[in-house]
VOLUM-739245 format. One record per residue (C-alpha): residue in one letter; x, y, z. Coordinates in nm, 3 decimals, padded with zeros to 5 digits, always signed. Example, Ala and Ser with C-alpha at 12.3 -4.5 7.8 and 13.67 -1.06 7.14 Angstrom:
% VOLUM-739245
 code    east   north      up
    A +01.230 -00.450 +00.780
    S +01.367 -00.106 +00.714
END
This chain:
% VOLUM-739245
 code    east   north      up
    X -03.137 +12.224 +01.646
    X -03.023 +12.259 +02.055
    X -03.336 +12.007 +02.084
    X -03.265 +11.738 +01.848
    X -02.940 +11.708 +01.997
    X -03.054 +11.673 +02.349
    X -03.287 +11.427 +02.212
    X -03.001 +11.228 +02.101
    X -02.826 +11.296 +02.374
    X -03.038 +11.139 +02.598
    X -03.093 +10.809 +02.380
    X -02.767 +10.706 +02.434
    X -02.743 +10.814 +02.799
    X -03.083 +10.572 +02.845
    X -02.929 +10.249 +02.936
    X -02.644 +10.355 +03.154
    X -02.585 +10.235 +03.487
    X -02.671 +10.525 +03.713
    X -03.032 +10.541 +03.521
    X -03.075 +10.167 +03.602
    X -03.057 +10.200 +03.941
    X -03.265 +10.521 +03.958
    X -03.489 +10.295 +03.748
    X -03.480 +10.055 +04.058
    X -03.635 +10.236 +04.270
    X -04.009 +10.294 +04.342
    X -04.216 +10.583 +04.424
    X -04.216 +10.636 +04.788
    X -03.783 +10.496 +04.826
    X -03.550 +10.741 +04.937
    X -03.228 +10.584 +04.780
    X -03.042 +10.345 +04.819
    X -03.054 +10.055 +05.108
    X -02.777 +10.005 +05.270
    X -02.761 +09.632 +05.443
    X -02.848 +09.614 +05.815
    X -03.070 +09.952 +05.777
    X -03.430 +09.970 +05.817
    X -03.592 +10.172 +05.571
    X -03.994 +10.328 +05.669
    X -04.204 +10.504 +05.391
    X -04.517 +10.622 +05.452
    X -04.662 +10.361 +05.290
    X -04.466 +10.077 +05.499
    X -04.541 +09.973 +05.805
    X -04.462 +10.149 +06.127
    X -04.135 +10.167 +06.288
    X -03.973 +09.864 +06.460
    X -04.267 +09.610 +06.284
    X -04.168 +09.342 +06.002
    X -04.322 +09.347 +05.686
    X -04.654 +09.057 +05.668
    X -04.513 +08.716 +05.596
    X -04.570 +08.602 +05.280
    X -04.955 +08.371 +05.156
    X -04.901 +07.994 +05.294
    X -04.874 +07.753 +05.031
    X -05.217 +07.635 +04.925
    X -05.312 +07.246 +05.090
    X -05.283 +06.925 +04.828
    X -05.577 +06.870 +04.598
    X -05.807 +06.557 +04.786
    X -06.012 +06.388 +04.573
    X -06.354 +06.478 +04.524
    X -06.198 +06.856 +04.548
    X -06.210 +07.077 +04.245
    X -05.837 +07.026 +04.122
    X -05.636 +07.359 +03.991
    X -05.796 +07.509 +03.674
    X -05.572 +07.450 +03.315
    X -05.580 +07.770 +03.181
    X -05.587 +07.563 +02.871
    X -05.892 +07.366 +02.885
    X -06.235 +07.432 +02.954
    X -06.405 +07.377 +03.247
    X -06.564 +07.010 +03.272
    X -06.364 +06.873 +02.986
    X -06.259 +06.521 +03.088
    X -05.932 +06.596 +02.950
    X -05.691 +06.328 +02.841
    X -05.787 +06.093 +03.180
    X -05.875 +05.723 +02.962
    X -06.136 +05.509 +03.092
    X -06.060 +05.193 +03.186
    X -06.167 +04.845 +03.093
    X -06.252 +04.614 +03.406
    X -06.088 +04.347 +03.512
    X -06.359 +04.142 +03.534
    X -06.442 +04.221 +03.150
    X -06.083 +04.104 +03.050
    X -06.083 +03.801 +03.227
    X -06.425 +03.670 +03.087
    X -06.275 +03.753 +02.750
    X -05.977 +03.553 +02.791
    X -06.157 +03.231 +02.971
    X -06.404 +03.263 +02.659
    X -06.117 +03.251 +02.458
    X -05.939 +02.985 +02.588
    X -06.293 +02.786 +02.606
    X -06.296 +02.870 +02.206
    X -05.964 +02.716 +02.119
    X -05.990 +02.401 +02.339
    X -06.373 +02.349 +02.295
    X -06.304 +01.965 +02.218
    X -06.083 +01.921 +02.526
    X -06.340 +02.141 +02.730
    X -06.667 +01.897 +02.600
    X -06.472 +01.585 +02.649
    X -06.381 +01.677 +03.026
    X -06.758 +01.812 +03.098
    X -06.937 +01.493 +02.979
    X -06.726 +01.272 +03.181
    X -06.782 +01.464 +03.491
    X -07.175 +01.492 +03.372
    X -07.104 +01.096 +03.305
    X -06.955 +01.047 +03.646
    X -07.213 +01.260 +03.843
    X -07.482 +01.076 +03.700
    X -07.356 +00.742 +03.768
    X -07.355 +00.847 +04.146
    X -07.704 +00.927 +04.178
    X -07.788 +00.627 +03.936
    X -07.949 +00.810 +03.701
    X -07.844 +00.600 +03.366
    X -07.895 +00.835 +03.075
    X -07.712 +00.786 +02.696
    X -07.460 +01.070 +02.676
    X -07.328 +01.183 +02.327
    X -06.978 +01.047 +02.258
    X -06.713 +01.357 +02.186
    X -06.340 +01.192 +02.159
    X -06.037 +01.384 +02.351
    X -05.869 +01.640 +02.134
    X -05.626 +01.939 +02.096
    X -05.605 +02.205 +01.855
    X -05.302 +02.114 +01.645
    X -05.481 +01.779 +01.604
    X -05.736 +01.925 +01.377
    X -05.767 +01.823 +00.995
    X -05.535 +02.131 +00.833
    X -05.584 +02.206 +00.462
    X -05.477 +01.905 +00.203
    X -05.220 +01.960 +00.000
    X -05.184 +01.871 -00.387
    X -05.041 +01.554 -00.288
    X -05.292 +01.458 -00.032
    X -05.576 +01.502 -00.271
    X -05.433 +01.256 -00.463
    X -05.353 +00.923 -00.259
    X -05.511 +00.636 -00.317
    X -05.640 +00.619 +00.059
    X -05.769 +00.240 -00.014
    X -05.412 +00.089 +00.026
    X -05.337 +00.318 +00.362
    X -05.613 +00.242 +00.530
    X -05.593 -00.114 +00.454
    X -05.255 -00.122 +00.586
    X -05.353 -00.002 +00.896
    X -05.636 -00.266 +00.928
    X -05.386 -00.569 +00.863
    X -05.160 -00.434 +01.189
    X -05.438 -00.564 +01.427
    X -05.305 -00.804 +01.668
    X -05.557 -00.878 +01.951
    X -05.890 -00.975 +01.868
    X -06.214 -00.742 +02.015
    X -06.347 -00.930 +02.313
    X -06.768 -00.909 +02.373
    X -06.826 -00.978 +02.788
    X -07.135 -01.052 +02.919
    X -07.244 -01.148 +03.282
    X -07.563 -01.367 +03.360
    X -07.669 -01.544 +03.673
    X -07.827 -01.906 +03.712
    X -07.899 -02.152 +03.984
    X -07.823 -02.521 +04.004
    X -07.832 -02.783 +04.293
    X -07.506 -03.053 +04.360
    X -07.693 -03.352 +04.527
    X -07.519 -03.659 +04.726
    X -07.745 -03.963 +04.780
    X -07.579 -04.275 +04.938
    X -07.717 -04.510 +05.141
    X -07.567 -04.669 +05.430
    X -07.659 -05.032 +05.525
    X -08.089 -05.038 +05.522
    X -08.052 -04.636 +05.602
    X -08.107 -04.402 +05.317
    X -07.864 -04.081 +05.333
    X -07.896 -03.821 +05.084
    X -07.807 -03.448 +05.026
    X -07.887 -03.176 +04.852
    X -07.780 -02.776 +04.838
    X -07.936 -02.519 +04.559
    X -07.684 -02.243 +04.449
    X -07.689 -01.888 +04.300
    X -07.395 -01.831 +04.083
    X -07.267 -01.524 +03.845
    X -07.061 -01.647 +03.522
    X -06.840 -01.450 +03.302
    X -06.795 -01.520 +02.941
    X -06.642 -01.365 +02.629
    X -06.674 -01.355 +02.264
    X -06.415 -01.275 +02.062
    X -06.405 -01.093 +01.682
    X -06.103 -01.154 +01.466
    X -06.041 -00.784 +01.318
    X -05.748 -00.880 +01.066
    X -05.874 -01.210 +00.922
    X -05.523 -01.281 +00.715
    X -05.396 -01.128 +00.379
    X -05.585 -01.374 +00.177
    X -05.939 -01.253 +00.394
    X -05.899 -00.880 +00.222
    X -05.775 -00.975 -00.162
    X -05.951 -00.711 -00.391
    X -06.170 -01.010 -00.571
    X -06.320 -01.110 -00.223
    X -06.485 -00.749 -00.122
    X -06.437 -00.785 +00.193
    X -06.326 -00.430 +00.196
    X -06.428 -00.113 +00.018
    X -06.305 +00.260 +00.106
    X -06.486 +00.505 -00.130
    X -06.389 +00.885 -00.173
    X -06.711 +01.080 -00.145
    X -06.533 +01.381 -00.191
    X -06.218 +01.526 -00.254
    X -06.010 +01.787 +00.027
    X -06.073 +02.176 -00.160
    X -05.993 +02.489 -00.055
    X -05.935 +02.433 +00.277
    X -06.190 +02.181 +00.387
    X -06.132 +01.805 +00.406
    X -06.247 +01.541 +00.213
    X -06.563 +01.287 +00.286
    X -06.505 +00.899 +00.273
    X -06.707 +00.564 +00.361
    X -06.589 +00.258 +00.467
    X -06.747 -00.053 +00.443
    X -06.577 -00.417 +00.555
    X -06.676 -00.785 +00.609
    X -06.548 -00.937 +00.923
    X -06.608 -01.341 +01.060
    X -06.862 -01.356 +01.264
    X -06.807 -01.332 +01.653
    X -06.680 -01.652 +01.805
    X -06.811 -01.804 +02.099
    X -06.669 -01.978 +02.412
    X -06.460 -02.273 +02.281
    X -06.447 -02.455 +02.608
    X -06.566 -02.432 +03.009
    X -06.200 -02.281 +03.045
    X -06.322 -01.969 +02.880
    X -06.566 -01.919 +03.101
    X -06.529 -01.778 +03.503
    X -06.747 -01.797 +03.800
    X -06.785 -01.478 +03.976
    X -06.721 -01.626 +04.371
    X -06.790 -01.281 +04.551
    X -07.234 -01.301 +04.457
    X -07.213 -01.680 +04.424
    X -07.416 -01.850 +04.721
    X -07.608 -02.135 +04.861
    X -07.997 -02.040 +04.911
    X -08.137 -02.360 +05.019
    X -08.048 -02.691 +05.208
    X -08.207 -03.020 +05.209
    X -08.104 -03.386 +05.347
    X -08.235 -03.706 +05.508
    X -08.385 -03.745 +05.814
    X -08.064 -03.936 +05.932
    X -07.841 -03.637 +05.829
    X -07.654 -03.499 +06.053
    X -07.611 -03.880 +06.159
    X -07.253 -03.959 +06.229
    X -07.288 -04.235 +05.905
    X -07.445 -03.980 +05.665
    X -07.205 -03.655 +05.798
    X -06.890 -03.864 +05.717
    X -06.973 -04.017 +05.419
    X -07.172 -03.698 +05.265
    X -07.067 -03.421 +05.382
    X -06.680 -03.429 +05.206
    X -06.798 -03.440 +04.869
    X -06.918 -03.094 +04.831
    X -06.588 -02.886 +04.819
    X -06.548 -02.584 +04.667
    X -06.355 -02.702 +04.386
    X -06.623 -02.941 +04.279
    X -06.920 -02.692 +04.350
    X -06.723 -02.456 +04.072
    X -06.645 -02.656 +03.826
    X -06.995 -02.792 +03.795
    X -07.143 -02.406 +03.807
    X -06.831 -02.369 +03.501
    X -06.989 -02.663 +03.325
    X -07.347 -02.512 +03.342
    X -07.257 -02.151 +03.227
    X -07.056 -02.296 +02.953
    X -07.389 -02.515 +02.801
    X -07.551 -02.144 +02.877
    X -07.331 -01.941 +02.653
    X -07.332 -02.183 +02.345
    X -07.683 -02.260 +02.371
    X -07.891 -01.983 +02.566
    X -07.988 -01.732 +02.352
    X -08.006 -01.485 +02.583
    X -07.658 -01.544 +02.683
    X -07.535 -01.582 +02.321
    X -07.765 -01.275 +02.193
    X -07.552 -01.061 +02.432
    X -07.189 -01.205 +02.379
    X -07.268 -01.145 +02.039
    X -07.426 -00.779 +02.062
    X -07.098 -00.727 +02.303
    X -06.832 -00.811 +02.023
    X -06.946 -00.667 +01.725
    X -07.018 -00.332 +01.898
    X -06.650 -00.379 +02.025
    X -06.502 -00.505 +01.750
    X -06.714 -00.155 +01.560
    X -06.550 +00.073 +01.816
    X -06.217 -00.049 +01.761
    X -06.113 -00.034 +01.413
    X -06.328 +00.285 +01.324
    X -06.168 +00.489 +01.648
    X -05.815 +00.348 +01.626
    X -05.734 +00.248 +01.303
    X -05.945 +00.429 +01.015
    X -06.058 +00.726 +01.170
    X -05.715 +00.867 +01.241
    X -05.528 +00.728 +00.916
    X -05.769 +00.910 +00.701
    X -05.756 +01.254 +00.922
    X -05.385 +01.246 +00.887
    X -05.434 +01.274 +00.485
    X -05.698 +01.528 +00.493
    X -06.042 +01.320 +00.488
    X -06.305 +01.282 +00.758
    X -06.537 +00.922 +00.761
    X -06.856 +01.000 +00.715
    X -06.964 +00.620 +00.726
    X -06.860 +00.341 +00.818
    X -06.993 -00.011 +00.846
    X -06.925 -00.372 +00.916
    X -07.107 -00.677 +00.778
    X -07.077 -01.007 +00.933
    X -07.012 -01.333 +00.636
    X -07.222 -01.605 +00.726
    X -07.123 -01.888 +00.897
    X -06.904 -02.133 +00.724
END
């Protein structure tokens, strides 16, 4: 009985302040310090010494240095450290990109710099022809209503706004001689000079004949649907028209002498020229104005009658007059309703 209630005696008694302190103090203390006394145990140090100053601070981690261990994770586990993409990698991706999206600008600009290069050297080589374009130009998806215009009247529309005609140029060179004979008294006087000149002439294509030249009953023009816009993807359509044939130089007025090449190559006169009868007779009727409009004269007779010449006037203006309405007229009227021209021609009606 006398030992239970010590027992319980003592459990209350455990957390008082007196046993706290005891509690405090470690085997080897001898009570309680008082502040400003130095206090020896045989375990301390000797008297009058300091007790050993605290471990430094270990240095910063450098790299390449094992860093401090996470108790956490096991030894040579990456952890959560990401690997990184290179730069180099994402800016390849975007140029590649950016190349993707403008790919029509991107060929147009690299064949005329191929174009231009190769013009310097001289190296004349047939390029493919890739027209300027952006993204947003592309043909988007037709629409319920675009699938159903009649494209025939559009495009004809578009045809009967031409204004200027398409002009066909074509240089070519020739010689001729202007020749002076007059004789003074019983003494002949005569002379002669032999030219090279460069003319410049021009046929010309009417592309929008009148209303009357495209009535329906004269098929001089015929748009057929090959294929209707579906799902996405445009339509197919060929073109086929009828056009007067190229017109040649009407006068000498249509036709220029290039002055810059043009040039005398040969001389000849009597045996009394430079004579002071033969100089001042002679010699003033060969100004320039006369020496050009005779070389005018001859290339005009050449462009209506050499077929050379007329073979490349000709070639000049239909490929011209070709270019023209397919590029700016048809082409982008029947993009803008959803269609793409798969063929297109033009036939030439005979000569009246």
């Amino acid at each position: 009985m006398i030992r239970l209630l010590l027992l319980l005696l003592g459990t209350l008694t455990a957390n008082s302040p007196g046993q706290r302190e005891a509690a405090g103090y470690q085997s080897g203390d001898y009570g309680p310090k008082t502040p400003g006394t130095l206090y020896t145990s045989p375990d301390g140090p000797a008297d009058g010494t300091g007790w050993p100053a605290p471990p430094m601070p270990l240095p910063p981690w450098q790299p390449g240095a094992p860093g401090p261990v996470d108790p956490g994770r096991r030894a040579g586990d990456p952890g959560s450290r990401r690997r990184r993409v290179p730069r180099w990698a994402k800016r390849t991706a975007f140029l590649v990109a950016v190349g993707l999206i403008f790919r029509r600008a991107v060929a147009y600009l690299v064949l005329i710099a191929l174009s231009a290069a190769m013009h310097l050297v001289g190296v004349n080589v047939h390029l493919p022809s890739i027209r300027f374009g952006w993204p947003w130009q592309t043909i988007s998806a037709a629409t319920t209503a675009t699938t159903n215009t009649d494209l025939g009247p559009w495009v004809l529309q578009k045809i009967e706004g031409i204004s200027k005609p398409a002009l066909g140029q074509a240089n070519f060179s020739f010689v001729f001689t202007h020749k002076v004979s007059k004789n003074i008294g019983p003494w002949p006087c005569w002379y002669t000079s032999t030219f090279y000149a460069v003319g410049h002439a021009s046929a010309t294509v009417d592309l929008n004949p009148g209303h009357s030249w495209w009535a329906r009953d004269t098929g001089h023009y015929r748009l057929q649907v090959l294929s209707r816009p579906r799902a996405g993807k445009p339509g197919q359509v060929a073109v086929i028209m009828v056009l007067p044939q190229p017109q040649l130089p009407q006068s000498a007025h249509d036709v220029t002498i290039d002055n810059i090449p043009s040039k005398p190559i040969d001389t000849q006169h009597s045996w009394t020229y430079p004579g002071f009868g033969c100089g001042v007779v002679i010699r003033p009727q060969f100004p320039e104005s006369v020496l050009y409009s005779q070389a005018q004269q001859i290339a005009y007779y050449k462009s209506q009658h050499s077929l050379q010449v007329t073979h490349s006037l000709v070639t000049a203006a239909e490929t011209e007059a070709t270019q023209t309405i397919r590029d700016n007229f048809i082409q982008p009227t029947v993009n803008s309703l959803g269609y793409t021209l798969v063929r297109f021609a033009i036939r030439w009606a005979p000569a009246a």
